[in-house]
C-alpha positions, -999 to 999 in steps of 0.1 A, spaced: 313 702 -110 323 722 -82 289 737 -77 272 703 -85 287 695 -49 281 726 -36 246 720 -36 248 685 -26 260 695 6 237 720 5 211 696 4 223 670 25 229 698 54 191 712 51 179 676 52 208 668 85 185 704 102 151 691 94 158 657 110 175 675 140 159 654 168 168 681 195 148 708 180 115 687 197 127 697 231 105 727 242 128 734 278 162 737 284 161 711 308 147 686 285 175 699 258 203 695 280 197 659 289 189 644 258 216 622 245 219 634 214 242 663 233 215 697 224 224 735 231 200 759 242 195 789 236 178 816 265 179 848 240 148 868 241 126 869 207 145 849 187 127 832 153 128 792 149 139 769 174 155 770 213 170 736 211 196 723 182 220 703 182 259 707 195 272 701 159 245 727 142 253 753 166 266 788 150 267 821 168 242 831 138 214 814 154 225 822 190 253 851 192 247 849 233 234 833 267 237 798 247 236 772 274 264 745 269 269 729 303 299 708 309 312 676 333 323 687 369 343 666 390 353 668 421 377 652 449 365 657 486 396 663 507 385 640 533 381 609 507 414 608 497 431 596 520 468 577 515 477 541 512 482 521 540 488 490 555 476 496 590 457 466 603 432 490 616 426 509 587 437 493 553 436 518 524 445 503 489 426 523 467 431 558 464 411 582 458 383 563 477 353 589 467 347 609 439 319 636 432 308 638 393 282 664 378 279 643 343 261 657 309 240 630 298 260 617 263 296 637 270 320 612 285 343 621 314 374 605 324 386 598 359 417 588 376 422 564 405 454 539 416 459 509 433 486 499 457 484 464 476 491 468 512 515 446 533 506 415 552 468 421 544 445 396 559 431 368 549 398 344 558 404 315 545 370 290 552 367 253 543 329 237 536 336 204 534 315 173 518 312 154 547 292 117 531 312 84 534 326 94 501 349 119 515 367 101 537 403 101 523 395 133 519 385 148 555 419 132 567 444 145 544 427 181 553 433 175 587 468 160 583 476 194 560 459 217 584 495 231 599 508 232 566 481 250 551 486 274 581 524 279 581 521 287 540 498 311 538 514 324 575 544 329 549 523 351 522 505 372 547 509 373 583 478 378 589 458 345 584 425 331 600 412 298 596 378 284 598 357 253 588 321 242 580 304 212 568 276 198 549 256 165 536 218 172 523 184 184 538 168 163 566 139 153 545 127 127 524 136 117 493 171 137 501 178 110 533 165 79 549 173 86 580 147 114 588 153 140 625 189 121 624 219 143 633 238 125 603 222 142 577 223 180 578 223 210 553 251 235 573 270 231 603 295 253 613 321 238 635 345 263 634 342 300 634 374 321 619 402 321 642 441 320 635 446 286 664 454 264 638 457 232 663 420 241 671 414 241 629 433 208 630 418 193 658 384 200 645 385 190 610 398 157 625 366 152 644 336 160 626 316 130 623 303 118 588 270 123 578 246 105 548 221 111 524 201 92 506 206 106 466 236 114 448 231 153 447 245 174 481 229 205 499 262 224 491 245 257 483 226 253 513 259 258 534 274 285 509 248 311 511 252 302 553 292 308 546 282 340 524 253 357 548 262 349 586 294 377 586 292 373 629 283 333 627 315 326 608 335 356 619 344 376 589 367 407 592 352 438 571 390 440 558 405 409 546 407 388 515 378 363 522 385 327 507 360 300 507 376 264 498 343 237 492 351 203 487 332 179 475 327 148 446 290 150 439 267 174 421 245 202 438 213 208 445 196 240 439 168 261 433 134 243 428 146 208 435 133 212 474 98 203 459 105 172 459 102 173 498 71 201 500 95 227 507 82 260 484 94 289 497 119 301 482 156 313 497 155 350 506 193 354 513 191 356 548 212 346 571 197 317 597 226 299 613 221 297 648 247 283 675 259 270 648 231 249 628 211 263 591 175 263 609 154 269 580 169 240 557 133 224 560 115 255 556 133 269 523 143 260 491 180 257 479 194 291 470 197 301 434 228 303 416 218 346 412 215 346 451 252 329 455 270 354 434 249 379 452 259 374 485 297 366 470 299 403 452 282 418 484 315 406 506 336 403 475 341 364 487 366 339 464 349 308 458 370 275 455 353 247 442 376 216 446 362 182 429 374 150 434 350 138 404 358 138 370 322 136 359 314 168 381 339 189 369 319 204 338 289 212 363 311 232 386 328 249 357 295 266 344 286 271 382 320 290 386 314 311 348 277 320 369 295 334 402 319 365 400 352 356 416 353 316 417 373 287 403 366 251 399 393 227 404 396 188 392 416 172 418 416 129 429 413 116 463 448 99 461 463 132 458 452 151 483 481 168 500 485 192 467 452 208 485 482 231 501 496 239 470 463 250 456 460 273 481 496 288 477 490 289 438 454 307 440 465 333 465 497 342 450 472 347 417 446 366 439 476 389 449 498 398 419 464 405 396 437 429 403 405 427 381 380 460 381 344 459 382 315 483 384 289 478 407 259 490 399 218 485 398 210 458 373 183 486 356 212 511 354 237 489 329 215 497 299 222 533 306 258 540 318 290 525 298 323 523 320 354 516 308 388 512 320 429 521 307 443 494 313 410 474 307 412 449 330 377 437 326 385 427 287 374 402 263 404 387 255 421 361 283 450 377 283 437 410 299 414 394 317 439 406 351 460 437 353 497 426 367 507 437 401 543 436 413 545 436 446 545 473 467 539 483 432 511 516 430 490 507 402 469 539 380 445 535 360 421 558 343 383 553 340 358 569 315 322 568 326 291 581 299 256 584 308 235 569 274 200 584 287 184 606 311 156 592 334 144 611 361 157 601 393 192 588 382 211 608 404 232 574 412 262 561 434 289 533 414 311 516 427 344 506 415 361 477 431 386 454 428 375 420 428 382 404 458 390 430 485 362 446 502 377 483 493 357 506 466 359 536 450 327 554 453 315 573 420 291 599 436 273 609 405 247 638 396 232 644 362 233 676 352 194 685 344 194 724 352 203 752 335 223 781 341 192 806 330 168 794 353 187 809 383 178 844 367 142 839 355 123 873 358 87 876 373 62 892 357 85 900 331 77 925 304 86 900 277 59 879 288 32 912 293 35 915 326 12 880 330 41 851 333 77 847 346 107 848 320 128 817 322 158 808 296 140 830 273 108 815 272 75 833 293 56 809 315 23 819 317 8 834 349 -26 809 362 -50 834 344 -30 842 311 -15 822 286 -12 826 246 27 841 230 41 860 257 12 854 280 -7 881 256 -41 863 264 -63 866 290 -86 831 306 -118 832 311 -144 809 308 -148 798 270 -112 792 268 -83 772 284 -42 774 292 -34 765 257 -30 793 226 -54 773 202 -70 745 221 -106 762 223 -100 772 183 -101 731 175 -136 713 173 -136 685 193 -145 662 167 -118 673 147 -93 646 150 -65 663 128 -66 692 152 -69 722 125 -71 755 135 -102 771 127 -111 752 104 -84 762 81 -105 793 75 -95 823 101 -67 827 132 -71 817 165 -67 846 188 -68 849 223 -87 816 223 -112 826 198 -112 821 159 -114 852 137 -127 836 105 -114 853 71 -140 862 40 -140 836 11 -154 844 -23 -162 884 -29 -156 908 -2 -191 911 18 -186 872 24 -174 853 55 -167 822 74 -189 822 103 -193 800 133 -171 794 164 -147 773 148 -151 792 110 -170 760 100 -196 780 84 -207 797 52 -240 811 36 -235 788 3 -233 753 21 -268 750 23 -293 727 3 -311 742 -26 -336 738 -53 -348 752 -87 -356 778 -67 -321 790 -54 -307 785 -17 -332 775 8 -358 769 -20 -359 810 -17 -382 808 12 -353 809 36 -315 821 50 -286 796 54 -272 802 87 -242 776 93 -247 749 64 -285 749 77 -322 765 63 -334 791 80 -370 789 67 -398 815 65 -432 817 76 -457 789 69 -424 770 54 -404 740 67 -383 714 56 -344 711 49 -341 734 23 -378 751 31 -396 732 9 -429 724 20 -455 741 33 -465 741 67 -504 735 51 -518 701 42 -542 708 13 -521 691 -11 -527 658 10 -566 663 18 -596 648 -5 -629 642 4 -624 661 39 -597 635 48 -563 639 52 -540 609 32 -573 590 36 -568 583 70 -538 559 55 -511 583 60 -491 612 73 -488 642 52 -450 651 49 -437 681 31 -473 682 8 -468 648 5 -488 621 15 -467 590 30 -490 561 29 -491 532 50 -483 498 35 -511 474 30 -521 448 47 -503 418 39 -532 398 35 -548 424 16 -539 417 -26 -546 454 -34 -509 472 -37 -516 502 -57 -527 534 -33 -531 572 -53 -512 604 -42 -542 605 -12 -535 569 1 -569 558 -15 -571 522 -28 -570 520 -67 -595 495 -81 -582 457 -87 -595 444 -122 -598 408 -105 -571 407 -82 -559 371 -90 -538 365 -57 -562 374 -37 -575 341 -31 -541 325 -27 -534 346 3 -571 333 22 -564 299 12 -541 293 46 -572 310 65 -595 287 48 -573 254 52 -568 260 88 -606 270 98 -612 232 78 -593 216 103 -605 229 132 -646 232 127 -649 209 155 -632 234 178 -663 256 171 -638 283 180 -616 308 157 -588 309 184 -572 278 167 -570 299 136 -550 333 152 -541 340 109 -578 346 104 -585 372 129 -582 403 105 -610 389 90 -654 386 92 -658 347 88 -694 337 83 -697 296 79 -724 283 53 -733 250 47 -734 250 9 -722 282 -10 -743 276 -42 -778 275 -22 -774 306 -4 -797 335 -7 -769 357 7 -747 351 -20 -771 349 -50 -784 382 -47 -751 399 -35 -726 406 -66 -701 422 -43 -687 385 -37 -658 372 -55 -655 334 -64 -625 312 -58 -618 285 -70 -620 253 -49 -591 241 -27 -583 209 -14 -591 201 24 -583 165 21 -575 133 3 -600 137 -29 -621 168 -10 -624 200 -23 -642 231 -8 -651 266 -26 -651 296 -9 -660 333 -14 -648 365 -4 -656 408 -5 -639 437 11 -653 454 37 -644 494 41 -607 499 37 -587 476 53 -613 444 63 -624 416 43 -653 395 46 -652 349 39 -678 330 31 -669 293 43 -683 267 30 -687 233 61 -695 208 31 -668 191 12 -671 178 -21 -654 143 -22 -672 127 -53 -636 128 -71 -627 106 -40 -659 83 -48 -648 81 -87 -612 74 -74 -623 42 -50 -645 26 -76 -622 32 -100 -594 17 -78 -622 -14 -68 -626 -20 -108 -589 -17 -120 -576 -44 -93 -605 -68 -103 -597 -67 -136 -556 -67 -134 -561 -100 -108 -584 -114 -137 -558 -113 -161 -528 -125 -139 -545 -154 -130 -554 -162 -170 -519 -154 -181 -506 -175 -150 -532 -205 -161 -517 -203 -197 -476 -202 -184 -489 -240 -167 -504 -254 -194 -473 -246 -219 -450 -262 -192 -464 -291 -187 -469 -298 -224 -435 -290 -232 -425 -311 -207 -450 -339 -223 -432 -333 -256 -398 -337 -249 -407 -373 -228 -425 -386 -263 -393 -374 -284 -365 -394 -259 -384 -423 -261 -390 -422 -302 -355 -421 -301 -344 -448 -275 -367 -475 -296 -350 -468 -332 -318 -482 -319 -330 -512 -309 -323 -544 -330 -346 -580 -327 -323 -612 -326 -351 -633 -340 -355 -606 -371 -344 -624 -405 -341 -600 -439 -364 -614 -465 -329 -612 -491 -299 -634 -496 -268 -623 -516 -245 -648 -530 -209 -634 -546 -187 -655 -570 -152 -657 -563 -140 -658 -601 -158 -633 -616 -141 -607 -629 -153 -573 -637 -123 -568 -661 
């Protein structure tokens, strides 16, 4: 049993090295960044692989200079600086920078803490919905104005105000009122400042705009808010709070269309003196482009609805932007707009929440995670607690997945809300330890290529194991390239038959001894050629790469024929002047296809024909067509008759021509029209020409015979219609006579004469009785 598992594992382990993935990697910087964590080894001559993986590794296969490079981290002195609450300098995180060499697949754990800083200020910015809607609304903000001032003066002394507004783009079908100053998309009325009778005083005045549908330019004004940091006055330290209010939908990317506007938002700030400029010349924003511009200044969005029927729009529109919160709150109640505040920033301050900003491309490749996590799944650890002047720590693990070239990267870790990061300043380790002592013109590698982690690069003139080879012009850089045929696409070595060396193939014997693979690629061998009864090359040659050789006076694949024509000549002509004489062997010329005789000899000569029958069939078309066109007096009408000598006779049978020539052959007649018939004759002429005799006269008796006929038949078959038509009559009518006689026979039987007296009397006697 026991060695039943022993080779199991045995097994499995062999199985686990063959499908080691890092034994593909051919340099040690290509083994140390592959994922699958590799060691290399830089040993000179060793057998088998440079590159195995970390859980194969054994001091068997590599007893010295194995390269196992680890994580580095570092902590510049002047990035770590200590907490503070100094209004010129706020520090809450600390360290703030941190320089990482990371090993592509080997985690590495960092530590950083967190520690919220006194009075730290805040920009809190209202975009408010200014249609007639928001009426009830605009006044309670003003009304609350110094209370919304004095409560968040209590949480932070350091507190600035400032306000915007907005209605909808200036443009058909968004408004009616078209180059109005009551419909706008932003306006910002007042930039951040801590007056808050000016806040007061303002929010009190803004006029009221309107728009023609029910959606609002909201977006329009936030990515204003978000962009213009100098337009609206936001401090590069301070929790930035934007509070929009509103009880209508939003419009957004794509929907400007419906005006001609195309072009789409580019983030940009273009607020000037305090109007949006381009809202007739962009799009709305995109939802992507809001919680761009919110992470970039690490903004806190506020959506507070007054509509019920809103709300779930908002919600999905907060779940899209990092860092905001929708609201549901009614028009009646809206002095709890100050206690919203109070709620969210007491939230905003007790919790921190960790992120990682990074390139979009990069996610796929790096995994971050956090101790506590404070980006989980779960709701409840959603936020990490912070008790106030409580120094929060946490620890960080970071893990490169793969290696793409180029990914020396900076991450930032920050804490959502406050514009303060810790930078990750990270570089991949991609070089090894062994190429800071590579050895030119090293001795390993012949004194033609420079020694690096073991392995010899070749020199521009040398190349082959340990640069043995030397280029010149047949062959190239690589050990065995110029020993592959180019049509070869598996890319064998010599054919399979010799070793490449130095570029060249030295081909190994095959059968006895005294014979070899020849040819530049060993492709070759004296007993691939064709052969006959004779032996290889019919005997009357040398095979010389899979092809005849041939001797004197002989040719062909396998030297068969003889370079003399004799077997092809008769009667001082060679094939008969029909053909080509190939390899002794006349190769005739087909026929004709007029011509009926098929059957040539070895010489191309024409075999007699006892009476060729088809012949005639294959003139008849000729014949037909020259009856159709005689009037033409031409043979151009007839372009199937020109191989042929037409002579035109008016009646076959009375020429002399034909009488005392027996050469002709007769055919029979053919028909040339309704009843016609015509003979004709024909003889061959030399080899490939025939000779017609055409008779112009037409025998059409059968067409005579046929019309009298015709004549006769009708005169006869009218005859007997009209007898058979006479008889039908004369049985009608007397049938008809008939039937008249027989009514009245019977009408006059019936009939009885009043005056008619019997020529009887019978007298009966009462008292007679029979009995």
């Amino acid at each position: 049993m026991n060695y039943l598992l022993y080779l199991i594992s045995f097994l499995v382990i062999n199985e686990v090295i063959a499908l080691d993935p890092c034994e593909k990697k051919t340099s040690c910087g290509d083994c140390i960044t592959d994922s699958n964590i590799c060691v290399w080894c830089s040993m000179n001559n060793i057998t088998g692989k440079r590159c195995k993986s970390m859980n194969l590794y054994t001091k068997t296969w590599c007893p010295t200079l194995v390269e196992i490079p680890k994580n580095v981290m570092e902590l510049p002195r002047t990035d770590n600086k200590n907490f503070s609450s100094d209004p010129n300098e706020v520090i809450q995180i600390r360290p703030q920078k941190l320089k990482m060499k990371l090993r592509v697949g080997v985690p590495m754990s960092f530590n950083f803490s967190f520690k919220a800083a006194d009075d730290y200020p805040v920009d809190l910015y209202f975009l408010l919905d200014v249609s007639l809607t928001m009426t009830d609304v605009k006044k309670e903000i003003a009304n609350q104005s110094e209370n919304i001032y004095i409560t968040l003066k209590n949480l932070t002394k350091n507190v600035h105000l400032g306000m915007g507004a907005f209605v909808d783009k200036n443009a058909l079908p968004f408004t009616q009122k078209v180059n109005s100053n009551v419909t706008y998309s932003f306006r910002n009325h007042l930039k951040l400042t801590n007056a808050s009778e000016k806040f007061r005083e303002i929010v009190k005045n803004v006029p009221f705009g309107e728009n023609f549908d029910a959606p609002e330019g909201g977006l329009d004004a936030l990515a204003q808010v978000l962009s213009c940091t100098d337009e609206i006055g936001w401090r590069k330290q301070s929790r930035k709070i934007i509070v929009l209010l509103t009880d209508a939908e939003y419009h957004a990317a794509g929907d400007g269309i419906a005006a001609g506007i195309y072009k789409p938002y580019d983030g940009k700030c273009y607020t000037k003196d305090g109007l949006y400029t381009k809202e007739l010349d962009m799009d709305y924003p995109s939802i992507s482009i809001i919680n761009k511009l919110a992470t970039k200044i690490e903004a806190t969005i506020i959506f507070i609805i007054y509509s019920d029927s809103h709300l779930k729009t908002y919600k999905a529109l907060s779940a899209a932007i990092e860092g905001s919160k929708s609201i549901l709150e009614t028009k009646s109640k809206s002095n709890e707009v100050v206690k919203i505040l109070e709620t969210i920033y007491e939230e905003i301050c007790k919790t921190v929440k960790l992120k990682a900003n990074m390139k979009s491309e990069q996610r796929k490749d790096i995994a971050i995670t956090f101790n506590p996590d404070c980006t989980g799944l779960t709701k409840d650890k959603e936020y990490c607690k912070v008790m106030k002047g409580e120094e929060k720590h946490f620890t960080g693990t970071i893990k490169l997945m793969e290696y793409h070239e180029g990914d020396d990267m900076p991450i930032d870790i920050v804490i959502e809300g406050i514009n303060e990061r810790l930078l990750l300043d990270i570089e991949v380790v991609k070089q090894c330890e062994c190429e800071n002592g590579r050895e030119i013109n090293s001795k390993e590698c012949n004194e033609g290529g420079t020694l690096e982690c073991g392995i010899c690069k070749c020199n521009s003139n040398r190349y082959g194991v340990n640069c043995v080879c030397t280029k010149n012009e047949n062959n190239f850089a690589n050990d065995t390239s110029t020993c592959i045929p180019n049509d070869d696409p598996s890319g064998t070595i010599c054919s399979g038959r010799g070793s490449c060396i130095c570029g060249t193939c030295h081909c190994s014997t095959f059968g006895n001894n005294d014979k070899k693979y020849t040819g530049t690629y060993c492709e070759c061998d004296n007993e691939s050629c064709l052969r006959t009864s004779n032996g290889i090359c019919n005997g009357h040659g040398v095979c010389e790469c899979g092809n005849c050789t041939c001797h004197a006076d002989w040719t062909g694949a396998a030297c068969d024929c003889h370079e003399t024509n004799v077997a092809c000549t008769n009667n001082d002509k060679l094939c008969n002047d029909q053909g080509e004489c190939v390899c002794n062997e006349c190769k005739c010329r087909k026929p004709p296809h007029w011509d009926a005789r098929k059957d040539l000899n070895e010489f191309c000569e024409i075999l007699p024909c006892a009476d060729c029958p088809t012949q005639c069939s294959l003139l008849e078309e000729c014949v037909l067509c020259l009856h159709q066109h005689f009037d033409a007096l031409s043979l151009d009408s007839c372009p199937i008759c020109d191989p042929f000598k037409i002579t035109f006779i008016e009646k076959l049978s009375e020429t002399k021509e034909y009488k005392e020539n027996v050469t002709w052959n007769d055919c029979p007649e053919i028909s040339v029209g309704f009843g016609c018939y015509t003979p004709y004759h024909y003889r061959y002429i030399g080899i490939d020409d025939i000779e017609l005799l055409v008779q112009k006269e037409k025998n059409c008796l059968e067409n005579y015979y046929l019309l009298g006929g015709t004549f006769l038949g009708t005169l006869i078959l009218v005859g007997i219609i009209t007898l058979v038509s006479w008889k039908l009559l004369i049985d009608a009518r007397d049938r008809r006579e008939y039937k008249n006689f027989m009514r009245l026979e019977r009408l006059s039987s019936i009939r009885n004469n009043p005056l008619y007296a019997g020529p009887t009397t019978t007298i009966k006697n009462p008292t007679y009785d029979c009995d």
